[in-house]
N, C-alpha and C positions, 0 to 999 in steps of 0.2 A: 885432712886425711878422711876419706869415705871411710863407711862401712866394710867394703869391699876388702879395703888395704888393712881393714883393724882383724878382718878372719883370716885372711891371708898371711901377714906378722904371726895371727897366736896360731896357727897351725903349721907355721916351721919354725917357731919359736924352738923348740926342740927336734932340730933334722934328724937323728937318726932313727928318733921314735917315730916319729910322718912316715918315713921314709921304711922302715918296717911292716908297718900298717899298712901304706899303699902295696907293698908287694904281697902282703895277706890279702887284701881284696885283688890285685891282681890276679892271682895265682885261680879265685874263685871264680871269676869270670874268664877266665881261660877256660876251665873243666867247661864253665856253662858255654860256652862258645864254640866249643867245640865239641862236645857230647849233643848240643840241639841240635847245632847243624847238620850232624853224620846221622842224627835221629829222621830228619825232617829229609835228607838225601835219602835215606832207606823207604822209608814211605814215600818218595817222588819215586824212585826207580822201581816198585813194590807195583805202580800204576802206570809204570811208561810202558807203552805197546798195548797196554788192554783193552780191549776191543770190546763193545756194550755186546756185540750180537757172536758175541767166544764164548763157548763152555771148555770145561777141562774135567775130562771120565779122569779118574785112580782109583786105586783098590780101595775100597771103604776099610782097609784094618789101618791103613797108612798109605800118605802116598809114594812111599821110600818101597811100597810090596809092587810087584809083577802086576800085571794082567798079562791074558794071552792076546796072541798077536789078531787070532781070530776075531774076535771080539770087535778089530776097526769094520773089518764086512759088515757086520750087524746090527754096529750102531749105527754108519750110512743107510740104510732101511729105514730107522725111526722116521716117523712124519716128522718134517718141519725142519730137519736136516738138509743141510743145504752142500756141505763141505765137511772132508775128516783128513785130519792125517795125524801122525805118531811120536813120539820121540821118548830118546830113553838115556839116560844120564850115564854118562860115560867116567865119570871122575878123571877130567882128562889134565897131564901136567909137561912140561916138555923140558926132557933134561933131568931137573933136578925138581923131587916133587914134594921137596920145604920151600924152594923157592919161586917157583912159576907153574900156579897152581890156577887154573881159570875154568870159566864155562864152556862144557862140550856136550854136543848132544849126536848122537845117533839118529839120522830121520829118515824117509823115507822124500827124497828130494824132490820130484815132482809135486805131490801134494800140499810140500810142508813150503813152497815158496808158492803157492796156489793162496795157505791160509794167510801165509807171512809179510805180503809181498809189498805193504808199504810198510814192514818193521824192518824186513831185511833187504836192503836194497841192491842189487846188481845190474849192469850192465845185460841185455841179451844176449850178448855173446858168451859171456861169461854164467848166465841163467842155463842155456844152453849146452855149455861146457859142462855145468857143473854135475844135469842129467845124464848126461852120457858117461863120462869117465865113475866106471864103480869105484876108484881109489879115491877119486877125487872130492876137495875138502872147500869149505868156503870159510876165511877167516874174516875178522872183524878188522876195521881200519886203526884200531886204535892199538890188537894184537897183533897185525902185520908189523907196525911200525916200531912196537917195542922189541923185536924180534929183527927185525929185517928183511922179512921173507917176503919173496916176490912171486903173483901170477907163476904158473909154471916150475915152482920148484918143488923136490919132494924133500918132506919133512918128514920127520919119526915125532909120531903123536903116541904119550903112552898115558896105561889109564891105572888108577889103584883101585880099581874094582876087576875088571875083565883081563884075562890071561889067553894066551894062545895055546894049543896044540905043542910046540915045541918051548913052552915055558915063557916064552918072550909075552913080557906087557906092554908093548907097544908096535904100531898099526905104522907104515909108510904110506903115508895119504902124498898126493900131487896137488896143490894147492890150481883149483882151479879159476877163484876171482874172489875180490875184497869186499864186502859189503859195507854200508854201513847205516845208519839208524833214519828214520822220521827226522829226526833232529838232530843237529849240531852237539848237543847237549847228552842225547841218548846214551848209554854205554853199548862199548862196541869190543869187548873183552871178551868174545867168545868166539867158536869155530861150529862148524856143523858139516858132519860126514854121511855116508851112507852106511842105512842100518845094516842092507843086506850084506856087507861090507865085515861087519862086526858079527852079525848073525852066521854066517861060513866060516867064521877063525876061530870063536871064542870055545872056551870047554866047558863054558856053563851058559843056561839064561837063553838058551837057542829060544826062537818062537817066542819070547816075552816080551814086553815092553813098559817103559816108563808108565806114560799117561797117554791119554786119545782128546786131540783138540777136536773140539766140533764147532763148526760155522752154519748158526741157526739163519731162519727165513728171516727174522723180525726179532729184534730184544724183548717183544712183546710175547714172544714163544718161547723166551728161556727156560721157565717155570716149567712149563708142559711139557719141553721137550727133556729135561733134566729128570725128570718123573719118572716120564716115558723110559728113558735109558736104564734107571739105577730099576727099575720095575721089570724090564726086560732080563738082568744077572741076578735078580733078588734069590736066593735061598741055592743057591751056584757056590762054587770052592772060589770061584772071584766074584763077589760081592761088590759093583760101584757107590762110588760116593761122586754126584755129577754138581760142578760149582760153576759159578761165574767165574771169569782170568782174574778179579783181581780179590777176590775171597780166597783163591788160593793161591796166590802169589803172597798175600799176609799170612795165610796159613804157613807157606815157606819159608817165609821170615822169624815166625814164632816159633823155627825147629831152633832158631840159634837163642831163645830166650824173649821175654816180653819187655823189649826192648825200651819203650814208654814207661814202664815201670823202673828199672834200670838207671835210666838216665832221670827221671825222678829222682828215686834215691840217691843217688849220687850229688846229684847239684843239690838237691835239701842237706844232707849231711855236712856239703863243704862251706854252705850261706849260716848254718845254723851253726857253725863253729868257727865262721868267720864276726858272726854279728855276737858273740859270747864275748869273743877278744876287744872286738875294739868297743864295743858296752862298756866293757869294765876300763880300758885304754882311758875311755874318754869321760867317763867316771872321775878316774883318778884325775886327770888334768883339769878336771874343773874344780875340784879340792883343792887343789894345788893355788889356784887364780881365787881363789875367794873372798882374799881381800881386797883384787883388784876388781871384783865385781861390786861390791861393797865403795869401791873407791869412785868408781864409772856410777853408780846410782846418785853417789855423793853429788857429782858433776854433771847432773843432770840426764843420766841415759833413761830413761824408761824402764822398765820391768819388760813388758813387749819388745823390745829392742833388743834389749840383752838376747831374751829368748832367740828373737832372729837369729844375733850372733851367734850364739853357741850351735843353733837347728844349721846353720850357714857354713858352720866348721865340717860338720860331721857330712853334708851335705855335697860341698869340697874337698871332702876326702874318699868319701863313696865314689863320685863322679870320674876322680883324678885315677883312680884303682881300675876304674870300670870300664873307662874311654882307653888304656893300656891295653886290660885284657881282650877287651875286644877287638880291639885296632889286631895283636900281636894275632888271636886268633884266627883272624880274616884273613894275613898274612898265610899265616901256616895251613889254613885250608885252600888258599888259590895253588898255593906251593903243591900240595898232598893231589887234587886235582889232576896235576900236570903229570905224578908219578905213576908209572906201570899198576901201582897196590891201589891207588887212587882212581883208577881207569875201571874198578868193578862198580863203583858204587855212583857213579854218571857224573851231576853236576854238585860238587862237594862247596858252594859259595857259598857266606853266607848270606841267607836273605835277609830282606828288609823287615821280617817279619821280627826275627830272630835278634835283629839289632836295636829294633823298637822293642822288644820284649828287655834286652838287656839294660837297656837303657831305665825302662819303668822299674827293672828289679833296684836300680842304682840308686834310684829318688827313694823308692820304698826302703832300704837298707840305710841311707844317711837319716830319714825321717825317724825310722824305728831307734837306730843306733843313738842317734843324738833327744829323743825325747825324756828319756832321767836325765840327762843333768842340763838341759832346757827347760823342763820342770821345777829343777831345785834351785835353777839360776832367778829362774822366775819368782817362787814365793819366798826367797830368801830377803829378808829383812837389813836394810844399810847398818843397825845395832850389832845385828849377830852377824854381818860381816866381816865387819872390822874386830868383832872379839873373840871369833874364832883362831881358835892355837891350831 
């Protein structure tokens, strides 16, 4: 009988206690497998589409405040401005607005597929179509699909911010063509209308807008040209704040919390009380063997050896927890992927990063967990094995 078979035997020696403990490490690599990965999707998607030579004007109190609409003329002026166009957040949901909740923007069509035009992809026909017709909407392939809507149909798009004239919060847009990303991968969860469109109906917010994209000469003129802008509305009732796309794309992630922090805490809380339990677990189980440690020294094991064994149990129980939760996690993110809720946050896989990191957490957790009574296995005496009550 190896080694192998002597760690294997003493850790189902007692099935339902193993079998307990592996679903506590389970359960801990599941949180961690799936709180990294939707961490590490949030920061891929935080940085898809953004563009080195993109700024993004907002109001400097926030960028949830107006600017006026003016304001796009003036920044195209700035030196070293190359392209501008607009967009303004619509809170668009369709139907029912607990349940099909996604991204919509108000733009100003021409411009905004001038800046957009390898993020947002269309047919010319359809590019075409989509200037011309002012009702006209351009959906994403992934929200055509989960909806069913085809080219040429008209939809009812309503929004929980913006109201009409006769009470109604929602806009009949004619879906003019489907876009869809740079990448296969991209998220494509969103639609985009025309502002002037929303600008003639609404009862508030006329003349205002979201934020003002700007497409510089050179990423080498960001700096200067950002300066230049917020220098231009400095001490104005609109004040800018001028960033690069993907400083303020994490800036829009950080409205919903610090999310790195978050999932921090979270996977430390569930490691640190899952390595408490099975600590003291494996504690007790080596009390329990101590004569047969004592017995096994008797018969020649080594003091080193032992240690293996016991660092080899705890090491085979981390492992057996950890290749579960992980496996089970991957599962459930390709699934989540596939879903319409799934469809916001792009490629929800997990990576290779994230499975190498679970993996090292699993070695680090059996190492830690099984080092007391690897320890006491260790300097324990063949005397006081056998005379211990």
């Amino acid at each position: 009988m190896t080694d192998f078979d002597l760690i294997r035997k003493n850790l189902f020696r007692k099935p339902l206690r193993t079998v307990l403990l592996t679903v506590s490490i389970f359960m801990a690599f599941l949180i961690f497998g799936m709180l990294t990965s939707l961490n590490v999707a949030l920061n891929r998607a935080s940085e898809t589409g953004a563009a080195s030579d993109r700024l993004i004007v907002s109001n400097k109190i926030n960028f949830t405040q107006p600017l006026p609409i003016a304001y796009v003329n003036r920044i195209a002026t700035v030196p070293g401005v190359t392209g501008v166009t607009h967009s303004n957040w619509f809170g668009a949901y369709y139907q029912d607005q607990r349940a099909s909740r996604f991204v919509g923007f108000a733009v100003d069509p021409a411009s905004y597929l001038a800046i957009y035009a390898n993020d947002v992809r269309l047919t010319e026909a359809e590019r075409k179509a989509f200037i011309a017709e002012r009702t006209g909407v351009i959906v994403g392939k992934a929200l055509a699909e989960q909806y069913g809507w085809k080219v040429g149909q008209t939809i009812p798009i309503s929004s929980n911010i913006f109201v009409q004239a006769d009470g109604r919060r929602s806009w009949d847009m004619k879906i003019s063509g489907v876009f869809t990303g740079a990448k296969p991968t991209d998220s494509t969860n969103a639609l985009y209308f025309h502002y002037d469109y929303l600008n003639e109906t609404t009862t508030f917010g006329r003349d205002q807008i979201g934020n003002v994209a700007v497409r510089t000469a050179s990423p080498d003129l960001n700096d200067q040209v950002a300066k230049a802008i917020d220098a231009t509305f400095a001490n104005s009732p609109y004040e800018t704040s001028t960033v690069d796309e993907k400083t303020f794309a994490r800036a829009f992630l950080k409205q919903a919390g610090d999310l790195n922090f978050i999932v921090s805490m979270v996977v430390a809380a569930a490691f640190a009380a899952i390595l408490m339990i099975v600590s003291t677990t494996l504690v007790s189980a080596m009390r329990e063997r101590t004569k047969e440690i004592g017995v096994m020294k008797t018969l020649g094991f080594s003091s080193p050896r032992v240690l293996r064994m016991v660092l080899g149990e705890a090491l085979m129980l981390s492992s057996l927890g950890a290749i579960l939760g992980l496996a089970t996690s991957a599962v459930v993110l390709a699934g989540l992927s596939k879903s319409p809720a799934g469809a916001n946050f792009g490629d929800l896989s997990m990576s290779a990063g994230v499975a190498l990191a679970g993996v090292a957490l699993a070695v680090t957790l059996g190492l830690v967990t099984g080092a007391i009574p690897a320890a006491s296995a260790l300097r324990m005496s063949i005397v006081d094995a056998l005379n211990r009550r």
